[in-house]
N, C-alpha and C positions, 0 to 999 in steps of 0.2 A: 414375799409380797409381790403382786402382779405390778407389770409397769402401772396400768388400768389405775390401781389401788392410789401408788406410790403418785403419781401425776393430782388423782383427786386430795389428795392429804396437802401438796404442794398448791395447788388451785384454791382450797378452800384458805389456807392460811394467808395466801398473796392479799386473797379477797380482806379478811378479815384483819388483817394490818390496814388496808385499803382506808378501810371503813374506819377504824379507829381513830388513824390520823385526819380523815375528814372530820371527824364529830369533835377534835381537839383533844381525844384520851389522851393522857399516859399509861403505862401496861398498868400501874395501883391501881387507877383510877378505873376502868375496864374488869379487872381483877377482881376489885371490890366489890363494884357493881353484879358482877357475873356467881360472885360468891365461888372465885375459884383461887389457886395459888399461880404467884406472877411468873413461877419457874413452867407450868403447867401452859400456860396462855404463851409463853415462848416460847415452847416448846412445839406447838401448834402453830405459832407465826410462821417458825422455819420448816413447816412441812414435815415434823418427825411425829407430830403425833396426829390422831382423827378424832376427834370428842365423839363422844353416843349423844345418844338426843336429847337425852337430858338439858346436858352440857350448850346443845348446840340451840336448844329453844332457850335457854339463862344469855347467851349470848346475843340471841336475836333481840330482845327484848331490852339487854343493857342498850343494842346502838340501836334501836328502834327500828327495824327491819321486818320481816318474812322469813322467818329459817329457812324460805325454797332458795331466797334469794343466796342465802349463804352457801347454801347445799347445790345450787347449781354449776355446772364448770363453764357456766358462760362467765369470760372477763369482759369489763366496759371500762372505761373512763382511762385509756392511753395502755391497759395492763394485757387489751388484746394482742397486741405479736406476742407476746408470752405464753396466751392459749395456744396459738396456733405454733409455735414453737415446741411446744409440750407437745400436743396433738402429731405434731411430724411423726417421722423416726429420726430427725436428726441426732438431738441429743439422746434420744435412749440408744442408739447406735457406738455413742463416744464407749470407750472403756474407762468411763471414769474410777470406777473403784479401783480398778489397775494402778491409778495414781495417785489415789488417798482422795477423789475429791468428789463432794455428795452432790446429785441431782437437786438437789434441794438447796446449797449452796448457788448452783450455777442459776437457778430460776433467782433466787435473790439479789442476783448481781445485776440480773435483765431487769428484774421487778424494777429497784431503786432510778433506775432510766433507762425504763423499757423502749421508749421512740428511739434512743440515739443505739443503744443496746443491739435492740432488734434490728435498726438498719447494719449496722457491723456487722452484724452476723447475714444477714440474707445479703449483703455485699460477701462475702467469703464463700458463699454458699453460688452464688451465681459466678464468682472467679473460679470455683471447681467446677462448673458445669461448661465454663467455657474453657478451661484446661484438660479438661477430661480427668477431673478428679472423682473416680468411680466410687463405688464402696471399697474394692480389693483394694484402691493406692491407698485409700484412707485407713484403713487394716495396716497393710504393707508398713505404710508410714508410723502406724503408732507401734507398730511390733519392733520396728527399726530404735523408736524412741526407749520403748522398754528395754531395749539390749544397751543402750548407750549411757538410760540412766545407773544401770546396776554395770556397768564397764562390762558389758559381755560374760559376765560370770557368774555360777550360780553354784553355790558351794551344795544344796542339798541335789540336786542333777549330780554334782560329781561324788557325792558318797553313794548314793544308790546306784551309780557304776562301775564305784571302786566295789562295793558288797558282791556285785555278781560277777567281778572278773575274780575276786580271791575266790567264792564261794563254788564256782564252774572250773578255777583253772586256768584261765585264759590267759595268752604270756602277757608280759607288759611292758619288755625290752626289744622285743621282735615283732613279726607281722601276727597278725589273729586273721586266720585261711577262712573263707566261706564257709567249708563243711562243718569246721567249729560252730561258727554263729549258726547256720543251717540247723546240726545235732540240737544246739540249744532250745533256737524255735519248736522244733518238734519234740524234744522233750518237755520243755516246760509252758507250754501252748499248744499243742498236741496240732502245729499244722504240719499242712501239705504244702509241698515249694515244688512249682513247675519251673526249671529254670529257663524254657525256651515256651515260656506259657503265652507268649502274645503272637506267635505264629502268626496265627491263622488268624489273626485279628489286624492287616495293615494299617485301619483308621487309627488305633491308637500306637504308632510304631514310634509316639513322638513319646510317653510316657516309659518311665523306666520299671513300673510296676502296677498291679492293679490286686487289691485284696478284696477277696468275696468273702464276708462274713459267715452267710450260710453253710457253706461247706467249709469254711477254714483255711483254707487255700489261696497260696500270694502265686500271682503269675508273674514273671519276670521278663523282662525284655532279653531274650537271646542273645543285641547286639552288644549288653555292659559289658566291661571290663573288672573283674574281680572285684579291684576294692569298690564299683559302684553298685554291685550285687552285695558285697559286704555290710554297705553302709545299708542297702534298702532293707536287708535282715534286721540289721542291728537298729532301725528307725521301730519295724515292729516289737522287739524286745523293748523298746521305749515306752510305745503307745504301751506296754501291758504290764512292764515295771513301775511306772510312774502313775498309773492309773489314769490316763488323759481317754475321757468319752469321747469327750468332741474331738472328730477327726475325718475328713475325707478317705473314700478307700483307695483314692489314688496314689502315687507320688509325689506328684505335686498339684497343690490344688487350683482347679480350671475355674474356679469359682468359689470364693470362699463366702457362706454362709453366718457367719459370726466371729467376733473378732476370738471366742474362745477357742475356734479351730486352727486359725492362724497361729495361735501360742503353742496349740497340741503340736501344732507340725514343726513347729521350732524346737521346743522343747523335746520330743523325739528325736531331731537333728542332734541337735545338743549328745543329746545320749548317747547316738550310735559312734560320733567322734570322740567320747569320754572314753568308750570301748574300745576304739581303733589304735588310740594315740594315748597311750598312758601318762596320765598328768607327771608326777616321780620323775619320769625314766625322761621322758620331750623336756621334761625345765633342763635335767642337768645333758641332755643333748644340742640345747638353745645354747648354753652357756658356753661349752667344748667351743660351739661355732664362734658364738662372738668374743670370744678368747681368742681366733686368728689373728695373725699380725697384717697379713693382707687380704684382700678381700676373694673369694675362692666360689665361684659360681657353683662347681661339680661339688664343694663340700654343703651347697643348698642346697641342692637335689637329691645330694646322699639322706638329706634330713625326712626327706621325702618316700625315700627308696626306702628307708629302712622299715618304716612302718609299712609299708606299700598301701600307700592312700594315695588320694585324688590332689591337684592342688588344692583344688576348693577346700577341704576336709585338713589340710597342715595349717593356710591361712587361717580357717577358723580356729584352729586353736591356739594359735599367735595371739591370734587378738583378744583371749581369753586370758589369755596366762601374761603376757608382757606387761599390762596396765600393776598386775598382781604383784607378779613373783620377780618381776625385771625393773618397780618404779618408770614405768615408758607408757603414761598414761595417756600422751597428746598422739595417736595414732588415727588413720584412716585405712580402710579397704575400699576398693572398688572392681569392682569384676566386667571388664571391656569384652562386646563381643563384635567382632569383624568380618561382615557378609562382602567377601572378595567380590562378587557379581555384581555388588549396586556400589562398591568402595564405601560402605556403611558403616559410621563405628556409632555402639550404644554401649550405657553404661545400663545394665541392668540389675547391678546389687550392689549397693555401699552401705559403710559403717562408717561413723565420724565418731571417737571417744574423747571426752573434755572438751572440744569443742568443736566449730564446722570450721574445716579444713580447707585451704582452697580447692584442693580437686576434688569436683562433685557432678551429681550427675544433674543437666540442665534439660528442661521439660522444652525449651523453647526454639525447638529443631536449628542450633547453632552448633558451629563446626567446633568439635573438642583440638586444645591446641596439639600438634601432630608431637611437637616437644617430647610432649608426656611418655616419660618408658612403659605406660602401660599399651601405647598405641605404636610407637616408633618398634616394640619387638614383634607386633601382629604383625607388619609392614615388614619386615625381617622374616618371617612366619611363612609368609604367602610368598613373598619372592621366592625363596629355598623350594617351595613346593611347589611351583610352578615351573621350577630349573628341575625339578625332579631331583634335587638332590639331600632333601629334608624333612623329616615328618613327624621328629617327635617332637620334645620338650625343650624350649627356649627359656634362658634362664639369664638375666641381667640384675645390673644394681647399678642407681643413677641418683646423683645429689641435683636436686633441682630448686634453686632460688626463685621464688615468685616475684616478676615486677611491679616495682610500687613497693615492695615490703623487704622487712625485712628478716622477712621467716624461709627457711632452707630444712628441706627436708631430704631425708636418705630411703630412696627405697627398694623394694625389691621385687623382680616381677617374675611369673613364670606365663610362658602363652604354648600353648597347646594345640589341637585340631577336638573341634565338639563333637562330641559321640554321647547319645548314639545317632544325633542330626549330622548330617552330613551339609557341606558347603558352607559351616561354619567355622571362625576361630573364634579362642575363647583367651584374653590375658584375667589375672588376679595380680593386685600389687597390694602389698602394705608400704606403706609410708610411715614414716616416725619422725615428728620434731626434732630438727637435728641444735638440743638443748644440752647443756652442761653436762644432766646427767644422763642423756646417751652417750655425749664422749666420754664418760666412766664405764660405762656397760659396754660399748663396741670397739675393741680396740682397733679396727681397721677401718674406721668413718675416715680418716685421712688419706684415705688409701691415693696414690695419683692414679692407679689405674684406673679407679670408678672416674668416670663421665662427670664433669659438670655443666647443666644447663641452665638458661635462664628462660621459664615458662609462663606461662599466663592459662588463663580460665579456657575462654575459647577465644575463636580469631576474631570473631566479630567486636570484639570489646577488648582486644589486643594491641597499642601504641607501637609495638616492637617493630620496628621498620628494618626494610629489607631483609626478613625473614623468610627462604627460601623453604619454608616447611610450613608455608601459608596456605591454608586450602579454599580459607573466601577473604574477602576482602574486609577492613575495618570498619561496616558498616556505623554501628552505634559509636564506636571511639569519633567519626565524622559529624555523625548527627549531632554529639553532645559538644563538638569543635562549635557548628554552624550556631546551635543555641550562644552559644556563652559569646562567638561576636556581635548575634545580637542582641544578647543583654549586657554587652559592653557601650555597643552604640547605643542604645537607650540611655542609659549611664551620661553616656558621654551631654547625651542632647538634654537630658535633665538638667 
């Protein structure tokens, strides 16, 4: 059914309740009159069904109308922001069915108080125009949603890549080589893999791959590093296993199109790390680790090493399996990237599961607090490399107490150099609730040699005095001081 369809089905029903409850009907009464059944006239109220004309001249006739009137998609009498609402793309944009929840429901909720309704919404709608909530963050955001309502896992992704790793071969206790996954694509996809395919193409030197459909052929950026050539293989094996149309032919997409392509690209992620990182073999390699009695950095990175993947590509599947197979449902990721030239830190990818975690990423250009091990090792990162005495993989773990609360979390970070962009660094930390039963599951949370801090959001909204790891001052903590004595003096003079 076209949106077109789906919008007129909705319009005519709003109208026709409209009118009913003008005239004083009840659905019998209307029912009766129309010579039709009361389940059928509901049905039509909520926009699931469209009468034929029959139907729709019995109707005009019970509320003493014009069947044009009925028939037309103009709304009057307060039900207009609901036309024009319909009429947008706003809502045909939402992924509702992603969520169980019908177009037809959401116009019924405007409908019943369309002025206060509709102002809500065109308030949300101009907060995203003045935050710069585009369509991609709006995608972004609901992809981020979908991952956190199902805890990052997807049991039918991970049997359709357990099938091709038994059914190919592919190890599941060891690394899986490029040439493997390479063999696979061209055998069972019959392409072409240029691995040094974007030469001669500098404008896109920032993309780590580009597929032309026509000829079959994935061009590869020269400058990856195995497992990110691995993973961009194994991302195609996705889109072609899983059967996902929608999909950009890039790596990543410059512009996403509909929220169905945002999924494909997920969901092909998904897949090529199902392939990298065998679920089996990483739980009882998770386990080994947190079976330590002290806390062991090199036995993190060994976690990392053995598969030879990317960080990004072990934290994802942390956060996939720990909520599962480890009961450690209360976790976060966050992926910090650090431009040494401008002293810049962003958060560019987070995951909050079971609920929003303090550390997140803030839209509202304030300083992230420096506390944070996911910022205090980039800062470690850039020193070393600037002393010329450091370039690879940083690897910490830090219990960090938020102020004001009393939640503590233990986490773990690795920071790196971004490739294949240069004059970047790039941390990844997962966080985990540090709750009763993590200290069942980690035996070394106690550890004395892990770090303890006590952190906060960012500085500007930070009370924590004399904090030599301050980078702005306490703006908002001041402003909301200066409120509250003058609504103590009012107080006072009342």
């Amino acid at each position: 059914m076209s949106v077109k369809n789906q919008n007129s089905k909705i319009i005519f029903g709003l109208k026709l309740k409209q009118l009913r409850q003008e005239k004083g009907l009840s659905f019998q009464d209307l029912a009766t009159s129309a010579k039709m059944s009361v389940s059928y006239l509901n049905e039509i109220e909520k926009g699931k069904k469209y009468p034929k004309q029959d139907k729709i001249d019995a109707l005009a006739k019970a509320l003493e109308v014009e069947a044009a009137e009925l028939t037309s998609l103009e709304l009057k009498r307060g039900l207009a922001p609901v036309g024009e609402l319909l009429r947008s793309n706003f809502l045909n944009e939402l992924p509702l069915d992603l969520f169980g929840i019908e177009l037809s429901k959401v116009a019924e909720i405007i409908a019943n108080a369309p002025m206060r309704v509709g102002a809500f919404i065109s308030t949300l709608v101009e907060l995203g125009r003045s935050y710069a909530v585009h369509e991609e963050n709006f995608y972004n955001r609901a992809m981020r949603a979908y991952q956190e309502l199902n805890f990052n896992y997807f049991e039918d992704i991970e049997k359709i890549a357990f099938d091709l790793v038994e059914k190919s071969g592919l190890p599941k206790g060891s690394p899986v080589s490029v040439d493997d996954l390479a063999k696979l694509l061209k055998k069972e996809l019959r392409y072409k893999i240029d691995f040094d395919g974007l030469k001669d193409h500098p404008e896109l030197n920032s993309l780590r791959s580009v597929f032309i459909p026509k000829s079959k052929k994935l061009l590869l950026n020269g400058n990856l590093t195995d497992n990110q050539k691995a993973f961009q293989i194994g991302k195609e094996l996705g889109f072609h296993f899983l059967k996902l149309k929608e999909r950009a032919n890039t790596s990543s997409l410059l512009q996403a199109n509909n929220f169905e392509e945002v999924l494909s690209h997920y969901k092909a992620s998904y897949f090529a790390v199902a392939l990298l990182i065998n679920r089996d073999t990483f739980i009882k390699d998770v386990e080994s680790f947190f079976n330590l009695e002290k806390w062991n950095g090199q036995a993190f990175l060994a976690l990392m090493e053995k598969y030879e993947v990317s960080p990004e590509m072990m934290f994802q599947r942390l956060t996939s399996l720990l909520p599962r197979f480890f009961n450690l449902p209360k976790l976060y990721f966050i992926r910090c990237v650090h431009s040494p030239e401008k002293n810049n830190f962003e958060i560019d990818k987070e995951l909050h599961l079971n609920h929003k975690h303090h550390p997140h990423g803030n839209g509202l250009f304030e300083h992230y607090c420096r506390r944070w091990q996911s910022l205090s090792l980039l800062k470690d990162l850039h020193q070393l490399q600037s002393e010329g005495k450091y370039a690879g993989t940083l690897v910490g773990a830090q219990r960090s107490t938020y102020h004001g609360t009393n939640d503590e979390y233990i986490s773990f970070t690795l920071s790196r150099a971004a490739y294949p962009t240069p004059g970047r660094n790039v941390s990844v930390t997962i966080g985990l609730l540090l709750d009763d039963s993590l200290k069942e599951k980690i035996k070394f949370w106690n550890d004395p040699s892990i770090a303890v801090r006590e952190v906060n959001n960012t500085c500007q909204r930070c009370p924590i005095e004399d904090c030599a790891d301050r980078a702005a001052p306490a703006t908002i903590v001041e402003r909301r001081k200066r409120t509250k004595r003058i609504t103590d003096k009012l107080m006072d003079l009342g």
